[in-house]
C-alpha positions as CSV (number, residue, x, y, z in Angstrom):
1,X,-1.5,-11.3,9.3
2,X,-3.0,-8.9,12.0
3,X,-4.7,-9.8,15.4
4,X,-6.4,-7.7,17.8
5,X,-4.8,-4.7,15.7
6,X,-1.5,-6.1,16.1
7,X,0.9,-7.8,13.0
8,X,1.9,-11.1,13.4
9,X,4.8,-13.2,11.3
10,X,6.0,-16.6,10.8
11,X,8.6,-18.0,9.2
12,X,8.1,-20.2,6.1
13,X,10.7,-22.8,7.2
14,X,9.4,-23.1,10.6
15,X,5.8,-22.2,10.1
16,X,4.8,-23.1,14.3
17,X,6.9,-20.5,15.2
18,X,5.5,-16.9,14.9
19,X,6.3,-13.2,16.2
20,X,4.0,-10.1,16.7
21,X,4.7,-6.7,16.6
22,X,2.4,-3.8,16.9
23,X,3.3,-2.9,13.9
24,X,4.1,-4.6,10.7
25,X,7.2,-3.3,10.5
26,X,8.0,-4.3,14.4
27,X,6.6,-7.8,13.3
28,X,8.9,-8.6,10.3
29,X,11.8,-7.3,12.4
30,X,11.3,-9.8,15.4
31,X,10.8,-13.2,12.6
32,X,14.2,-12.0,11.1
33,X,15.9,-12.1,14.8
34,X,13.5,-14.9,15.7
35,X,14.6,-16.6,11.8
36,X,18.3,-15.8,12.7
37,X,18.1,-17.6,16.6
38,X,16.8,-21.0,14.9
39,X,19.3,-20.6,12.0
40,X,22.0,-20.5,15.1
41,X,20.7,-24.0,16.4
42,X,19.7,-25.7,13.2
43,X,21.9,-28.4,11.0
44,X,20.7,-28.7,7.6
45,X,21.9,-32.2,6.2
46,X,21.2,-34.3,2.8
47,X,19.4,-37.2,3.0
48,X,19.7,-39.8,0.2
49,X,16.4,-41.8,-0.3
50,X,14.9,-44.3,-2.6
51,X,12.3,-42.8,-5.4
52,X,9.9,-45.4,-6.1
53,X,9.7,-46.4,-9.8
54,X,6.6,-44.5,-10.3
55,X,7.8,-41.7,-9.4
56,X,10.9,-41.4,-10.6
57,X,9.2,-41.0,-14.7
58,X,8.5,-37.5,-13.4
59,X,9.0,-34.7,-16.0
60,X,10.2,-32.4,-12.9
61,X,12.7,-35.5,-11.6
62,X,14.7,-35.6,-14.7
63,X,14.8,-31.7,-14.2
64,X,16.6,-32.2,-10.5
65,X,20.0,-31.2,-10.2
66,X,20.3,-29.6,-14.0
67,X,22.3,-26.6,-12.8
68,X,24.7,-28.6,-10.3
69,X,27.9,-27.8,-12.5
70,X,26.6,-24.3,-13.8
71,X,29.5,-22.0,-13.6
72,X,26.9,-19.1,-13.9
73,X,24.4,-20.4,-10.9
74,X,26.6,-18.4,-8.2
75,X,26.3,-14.9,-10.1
76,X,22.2,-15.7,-11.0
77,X,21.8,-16.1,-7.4
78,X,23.8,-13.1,-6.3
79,X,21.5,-11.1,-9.1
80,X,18.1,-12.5,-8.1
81,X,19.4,-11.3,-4.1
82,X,20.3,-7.9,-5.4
83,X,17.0,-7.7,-7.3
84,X,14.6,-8.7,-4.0
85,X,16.8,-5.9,-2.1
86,X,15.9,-3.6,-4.8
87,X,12.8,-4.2,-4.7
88,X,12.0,-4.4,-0.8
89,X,14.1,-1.0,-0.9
90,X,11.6,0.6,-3.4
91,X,8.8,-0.8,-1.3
92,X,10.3,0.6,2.1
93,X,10.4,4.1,0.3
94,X,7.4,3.9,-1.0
95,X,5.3,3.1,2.2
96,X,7.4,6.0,3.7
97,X,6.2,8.3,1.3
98,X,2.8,6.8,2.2
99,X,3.6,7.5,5.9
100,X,4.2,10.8,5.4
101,X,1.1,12.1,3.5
């Protein structure tokens, strides 16, 4: 998102906060070290609550918690990381190539 020329970023976790940058770039470097300060002071914690018995005959509830004992789940995630690096990397190089025509 840009504003008065500038880039601005928020975090989807915390969608108040935002930070701008002149750049894009400079914009999606500050919400990583803004993202990494309210990571410092945040607790994530489970809550157990009641599903009413309407919704609980969800097709998407019966679904919920299917790969809890998966002993592949770890190594998927680690894969699906590696593959959003590799492609963030390919975009990085290809908007400096951009940059530099």
């Amino acid at each position: 998102m840009t504003f008065d020329d500038d880039a601005i970023a928020r975090p989807v976790l915390w969608p108040d906060s935002a930070a701008q940058g002149a750049t894009e770039k400079e914009a999606l470097e500050r919400v990583g070290a803004l993202i990494r300060e309210l990571s410092s002071r945040t607790q994530l914690v489970r809550v157990e609550v009641e599903v009413p018995e309407q919704q609980a005959n969800t097709p998407w509830l019966a679904k919920a918690g299917v790969f809890a004992n998966d002993p592949t789940w770890d190594d998927f995630l680690k894969e699906m990381a590696d593959y959003r690096r590799q492609l963030d990397d390919e975009r990085a190089h290809g908007q400096d190539r951009l940059a530099a025509q």
